[in-house]
C-alpha positions, 0 to 999 in steps of 0.5 A: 840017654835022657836026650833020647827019650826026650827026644822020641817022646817030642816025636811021639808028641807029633802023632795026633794020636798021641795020649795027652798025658805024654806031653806032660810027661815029657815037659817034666822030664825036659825040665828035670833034665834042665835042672839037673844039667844047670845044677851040674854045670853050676857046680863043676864051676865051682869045682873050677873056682875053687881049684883056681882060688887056691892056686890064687890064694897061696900066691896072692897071699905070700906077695902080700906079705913079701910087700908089707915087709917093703912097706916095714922097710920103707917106713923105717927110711921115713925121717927127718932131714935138716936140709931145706932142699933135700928134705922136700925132695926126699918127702916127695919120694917117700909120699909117691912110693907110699902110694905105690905100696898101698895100692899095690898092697890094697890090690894084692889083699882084695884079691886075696880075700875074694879067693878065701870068701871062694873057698870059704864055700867049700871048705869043711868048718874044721878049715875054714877059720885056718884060712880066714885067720891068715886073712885077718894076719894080712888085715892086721898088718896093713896098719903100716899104710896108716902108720906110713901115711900118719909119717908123712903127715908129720915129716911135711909139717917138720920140713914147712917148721924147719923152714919157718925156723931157718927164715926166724935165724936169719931174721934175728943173724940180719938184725944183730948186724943191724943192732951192732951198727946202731949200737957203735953210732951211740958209742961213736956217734958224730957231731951232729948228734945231741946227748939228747937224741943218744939217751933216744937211740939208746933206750930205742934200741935197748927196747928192741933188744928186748923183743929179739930176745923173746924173739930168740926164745920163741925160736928155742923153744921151737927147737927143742920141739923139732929138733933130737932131744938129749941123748939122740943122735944129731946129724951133722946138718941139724947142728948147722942150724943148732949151732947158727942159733946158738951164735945168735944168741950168744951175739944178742946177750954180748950186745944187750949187755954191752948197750946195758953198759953204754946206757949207764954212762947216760 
């Protein structure tokens, strides 16, 4: 209707005739039309946005949830393992599903969040803090992406210290084989060798079992660090190694105390 009298008055417009004032008439009222139509087609957009940011929001919220609850499990399958091989590869799993999580989980929320900061617009004020709250119960959980990739860091420094301590044991498992050699030959040496050159090799070798016994406690010190403490429990690997140190260090005090003994006799 309003069209029409647009229309008839751009007709009338035509006629030379025709009073100036119309003119001004019908640009007012073409322009109030524009507005007005802008106006309505703006808000039955809204209307449209909203309604969908709805249907968006219930969703996307719930599959965010169902994800921090994947990412809750998945951080509690993050742990050492006292595997040379095994461990890394298990790290490299963990640190590729993690980045799956967040990114999928960090999707998911910013959806979510744009729907809310829609609907926002056209809630009543009454409603509009139920909504943002579970916006914020999102946010708060996602600190298990923080928590998951702090994790990681920890477990890659655990898995390069656990292979820097196997490397110190079979340093220390090669020198007592080589220490029992040298200690037989003062014990048994052969003719050639002076008294002289025995009280030597002897007090050599008493000055280097000496190191290795700083050595060893470096390396105990760094398995109570790395390794359960009291009272946790210890997978059969762990006490591989556990149990590799300890033979060293019973090796090594059997043969400080007897390179002691061979000593005195000098």
């Amino acid at each position: 209707m309003v069209m029409d009298f647009i229309s008839k008055g751009e007709k009338l417009m035509e006629d030379p005739n025709c009073p100036k004032f119309l003119d001004g008439h019908v640009k007012k009222l073409k322009e109030a039309w524009e507005d007005t139509n802008e106006k309505a087609q703006r808000r039955k957009k809204d209307l449209v946005d909203n309604l969908n940011s709805w249907e968006t929001f219930e969703e996307q919220k719930v599959e965010c949830h169902k994800q921090l609850d994947g990412s809750d499990a998945e951080f509690e399958l993050i742990k050492k393992i006292f595997d040379l091989k095994e461990g890394p590869e298990d790290y490299t799993i963990r640190m590729k599903t993690a980045a799956t999580f967040r990114k999928t989980i960090e999707g998911i929320f910013n959806t979510t969040s744009e729907a809310n900061d829609c609907l926002q617009k056209m809630l009543p004020d009454d409603k509009k803090q139920e909504l943002t709250d579970q916006i914020t119960e999102l946010k708060t959980r996602m600190d298990i992406l923080k928590k998951t990739d702090e994790r990681l860091v920890f477990i890659d420094d655990f898995n390069k210290r656990l292979n820097i301590f196997d490397q110190n044991v079979k340093e220390m498992e090669t020198w007592l084989q080589d220490g029992r050699k040298r200690l037989d030959l003062i014990k048994n040496p052969p003719e050639e060798m002076s008294p002289e050159d025995r009280v030597t090799k002897s007090m050599e070798l008493q000055e280097d079992l000496h190191r290795k016994s700083e050595f060893t406690k470096k390396i105990e010190e760094e398995k109570d660090e790395i390794f359960p403490k009291a009272g946790e429990k210890v997978s059969s690997d762990a006490k591989k190694f556990i149990e590799r140190l300890k033979k060293v260090r019973t090796t090594l005090n059997a043969l400080i105390e007897e390179a002691s003994a061979e000593c005195a006799k000098f």
